[in-house]
Every structure is written in structure tokens, then in C-alpha cells.
N, CA, C and O of each residue as an XYZ file, in Angstrom:
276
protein
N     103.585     86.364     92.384
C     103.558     85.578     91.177
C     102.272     85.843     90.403
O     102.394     86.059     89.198
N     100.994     85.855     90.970
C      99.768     86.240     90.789
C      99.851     87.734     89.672
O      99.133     87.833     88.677
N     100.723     88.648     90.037
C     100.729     90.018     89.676
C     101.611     89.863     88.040
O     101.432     90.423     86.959
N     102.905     88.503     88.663
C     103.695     88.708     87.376
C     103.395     87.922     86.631
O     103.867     88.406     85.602
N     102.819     86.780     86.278
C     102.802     86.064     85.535
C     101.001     85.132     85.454
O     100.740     84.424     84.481
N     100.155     85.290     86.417
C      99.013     85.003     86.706
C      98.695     83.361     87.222
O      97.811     82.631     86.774
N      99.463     83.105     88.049
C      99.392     82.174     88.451
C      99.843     81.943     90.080
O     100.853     82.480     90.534
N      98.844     80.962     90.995
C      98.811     81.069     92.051
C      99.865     80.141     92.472
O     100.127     79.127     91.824
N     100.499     80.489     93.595
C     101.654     78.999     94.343
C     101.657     78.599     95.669
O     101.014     79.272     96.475
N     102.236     77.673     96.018
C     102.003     77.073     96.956
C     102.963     77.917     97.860
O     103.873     78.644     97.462
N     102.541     77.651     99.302
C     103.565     78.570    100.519
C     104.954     78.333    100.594
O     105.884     79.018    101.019
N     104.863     76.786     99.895
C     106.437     76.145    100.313
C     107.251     77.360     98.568
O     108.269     78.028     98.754
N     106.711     77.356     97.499
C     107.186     77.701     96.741
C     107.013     79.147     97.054
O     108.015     79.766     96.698
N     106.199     79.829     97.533
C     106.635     81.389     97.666
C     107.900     81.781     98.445
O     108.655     82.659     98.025
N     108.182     80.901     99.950
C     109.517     81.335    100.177
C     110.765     81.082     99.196
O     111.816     81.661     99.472
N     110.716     80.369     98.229
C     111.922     80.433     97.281
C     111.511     81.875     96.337
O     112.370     82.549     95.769
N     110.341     82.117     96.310
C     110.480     83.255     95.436
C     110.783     84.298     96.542
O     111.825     84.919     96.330
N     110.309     84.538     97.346
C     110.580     85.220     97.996
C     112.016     85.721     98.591
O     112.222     86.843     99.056
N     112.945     84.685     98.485
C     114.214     85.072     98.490
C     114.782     85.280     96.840
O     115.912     85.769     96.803
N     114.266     85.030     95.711
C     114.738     85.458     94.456
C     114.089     86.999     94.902
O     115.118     87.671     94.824
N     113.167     87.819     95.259
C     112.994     88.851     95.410
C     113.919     90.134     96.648
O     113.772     91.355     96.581
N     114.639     89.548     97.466
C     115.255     89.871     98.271
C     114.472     89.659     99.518
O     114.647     90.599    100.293
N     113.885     88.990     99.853
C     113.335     89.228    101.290
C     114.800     88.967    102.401
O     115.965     88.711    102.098
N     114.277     89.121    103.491
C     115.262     89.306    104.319
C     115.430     87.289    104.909
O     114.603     86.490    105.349
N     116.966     87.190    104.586
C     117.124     85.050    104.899
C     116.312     85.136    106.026
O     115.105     84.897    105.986
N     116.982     85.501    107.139
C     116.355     85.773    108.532
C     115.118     85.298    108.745
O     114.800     84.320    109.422
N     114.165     86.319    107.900
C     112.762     85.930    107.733
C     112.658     84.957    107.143
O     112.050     84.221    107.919
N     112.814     84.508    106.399
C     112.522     83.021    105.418
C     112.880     81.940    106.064
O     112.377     80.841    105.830
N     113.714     82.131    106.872
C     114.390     81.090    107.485
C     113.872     80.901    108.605
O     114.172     79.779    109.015
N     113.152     81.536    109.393
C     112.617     81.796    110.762
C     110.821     80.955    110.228
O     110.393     79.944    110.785
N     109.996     81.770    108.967
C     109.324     81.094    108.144
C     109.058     79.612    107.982
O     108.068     78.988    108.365
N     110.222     79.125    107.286
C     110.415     77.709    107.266
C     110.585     76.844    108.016
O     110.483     75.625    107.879
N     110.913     77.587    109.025
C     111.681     76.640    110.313
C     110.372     76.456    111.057
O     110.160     75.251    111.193
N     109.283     77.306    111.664
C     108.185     77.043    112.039
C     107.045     76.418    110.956
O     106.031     75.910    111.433
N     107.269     76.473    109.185
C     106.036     75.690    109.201
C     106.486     74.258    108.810
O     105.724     73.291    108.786
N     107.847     74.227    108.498
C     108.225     72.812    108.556
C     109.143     72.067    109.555
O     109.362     70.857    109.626
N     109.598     73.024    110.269
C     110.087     72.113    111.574
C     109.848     71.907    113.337
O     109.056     72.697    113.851
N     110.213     71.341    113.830
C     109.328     71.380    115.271
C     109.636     72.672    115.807
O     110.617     73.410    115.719
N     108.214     72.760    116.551
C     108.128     73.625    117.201
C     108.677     74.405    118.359
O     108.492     73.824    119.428
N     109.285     75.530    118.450
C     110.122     76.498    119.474
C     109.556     77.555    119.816
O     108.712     78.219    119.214
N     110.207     77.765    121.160
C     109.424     78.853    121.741
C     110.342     80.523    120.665
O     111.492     80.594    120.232
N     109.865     80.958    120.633
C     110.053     82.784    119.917
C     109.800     83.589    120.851
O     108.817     83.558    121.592
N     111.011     84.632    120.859
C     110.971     85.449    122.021
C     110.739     86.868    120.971
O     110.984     87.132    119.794
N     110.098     87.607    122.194
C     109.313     88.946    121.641
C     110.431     89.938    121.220
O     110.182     91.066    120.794
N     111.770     89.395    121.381
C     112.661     90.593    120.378
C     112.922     90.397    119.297
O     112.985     91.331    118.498
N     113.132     89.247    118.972
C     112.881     88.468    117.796
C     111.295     88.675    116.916
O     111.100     88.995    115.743
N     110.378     88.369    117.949
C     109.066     88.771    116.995
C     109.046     90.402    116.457
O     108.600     90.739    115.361
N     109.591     91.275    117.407
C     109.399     92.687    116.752
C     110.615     92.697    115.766
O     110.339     93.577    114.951
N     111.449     92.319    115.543
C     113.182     92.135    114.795
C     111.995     91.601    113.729
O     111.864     92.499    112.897
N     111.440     90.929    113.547
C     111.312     89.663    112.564
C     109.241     90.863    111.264
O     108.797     90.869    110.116
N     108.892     91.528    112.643
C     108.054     92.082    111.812
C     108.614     93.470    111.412
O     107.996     94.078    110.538
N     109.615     93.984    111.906
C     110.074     95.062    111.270
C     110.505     94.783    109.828
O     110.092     95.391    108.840
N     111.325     93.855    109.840
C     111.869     93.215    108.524
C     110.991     93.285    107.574
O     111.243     93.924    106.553
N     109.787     92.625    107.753
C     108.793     91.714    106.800
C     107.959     93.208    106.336
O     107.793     93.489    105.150
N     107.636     93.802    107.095
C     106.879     95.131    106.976
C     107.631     96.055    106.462
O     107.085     97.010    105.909
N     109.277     95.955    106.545
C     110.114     97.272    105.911
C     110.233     96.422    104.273
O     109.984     97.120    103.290
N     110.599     94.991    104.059
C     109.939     94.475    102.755
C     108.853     95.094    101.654
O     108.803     95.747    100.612
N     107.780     94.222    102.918
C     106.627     94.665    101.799
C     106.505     95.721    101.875
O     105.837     96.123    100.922
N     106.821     96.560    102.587
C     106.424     98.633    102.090
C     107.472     98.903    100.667
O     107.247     99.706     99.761
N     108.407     98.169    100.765
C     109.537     98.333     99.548
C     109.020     97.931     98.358
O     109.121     98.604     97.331
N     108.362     96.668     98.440
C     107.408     95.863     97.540
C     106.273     96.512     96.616
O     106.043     96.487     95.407
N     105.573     97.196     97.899
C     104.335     97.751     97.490
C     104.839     98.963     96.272
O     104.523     99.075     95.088
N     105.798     99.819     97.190
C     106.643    100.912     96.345
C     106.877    100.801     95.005
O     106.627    101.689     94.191
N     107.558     99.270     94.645
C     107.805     98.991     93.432
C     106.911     98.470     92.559
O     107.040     98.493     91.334
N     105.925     97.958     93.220
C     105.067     97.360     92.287
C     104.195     98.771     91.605
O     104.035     98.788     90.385
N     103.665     99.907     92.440
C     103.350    101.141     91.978
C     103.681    101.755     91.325
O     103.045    102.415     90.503
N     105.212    101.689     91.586
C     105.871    102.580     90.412
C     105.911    101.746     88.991
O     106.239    102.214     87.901
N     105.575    100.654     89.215
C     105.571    100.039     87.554
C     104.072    100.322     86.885
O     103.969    100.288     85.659
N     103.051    100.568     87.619
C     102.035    100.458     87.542
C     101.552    101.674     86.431
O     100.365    101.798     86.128
């Protein structure tokens, strides 16, 4: 938001942008669920499932924001 329009947001409002951008539900949902709901244990196939996602994202992200640049 910072990049498009110059203004900073709150965490709860970046995951809604963040799914207007395509992020992966999965992630957003996995996201939300730990910073607003009780706490669960996360198993390590899930943690590597969950940073592949977020990291194959933002490399997509970064991509596009460059090429506008």
C-alpha cells in the first residue's frame, strides 16, 4: 500500500489486501488464524508448504513491482 498509494496499514488490513492481490487463502488463513485465534500446534510440513507459498508470492511480487518500475 506504502508503494501504491503512500500510506501505511494496519496487519489486520494488509491480509484483506493481500488477498485482493492474490496471495495464496491457505496463507492468509493460516495468518489469521494464529494472530487472531487460539493457539495450535503447526506441524513442519505445513510450515515448509506454508513458506514455499509466501516466498513463491513475494518473488512474483517483487517481479512485478520491477517491471513497473
Amino acid at each position: 500500500m506504502t508503494l501504491r498509494d503512500g500510506r501505511l496499514i494496519t496487519k489486520g488490513e494488509a491480509l484483506d489486501v493481500l488477498a485482493e492481490l492474490g496471495a495464496p487463502q491457505e496463507v492468509i488463513a493460516d495468518i489469521r488464524a494464529r494472530r487472531y485465534g487460539p493457539e495450535r500446534p503447526v506441524s513442519w510440513v505445513w510450515r515448509l508448504r506454508r513458506a514455499w507459498l509466501a516466498r513463491t508470492f513475494v518473488r512474483a511480487g517483487i517481479d512485478r513491482t520491477l517491471a513497473g518500475a
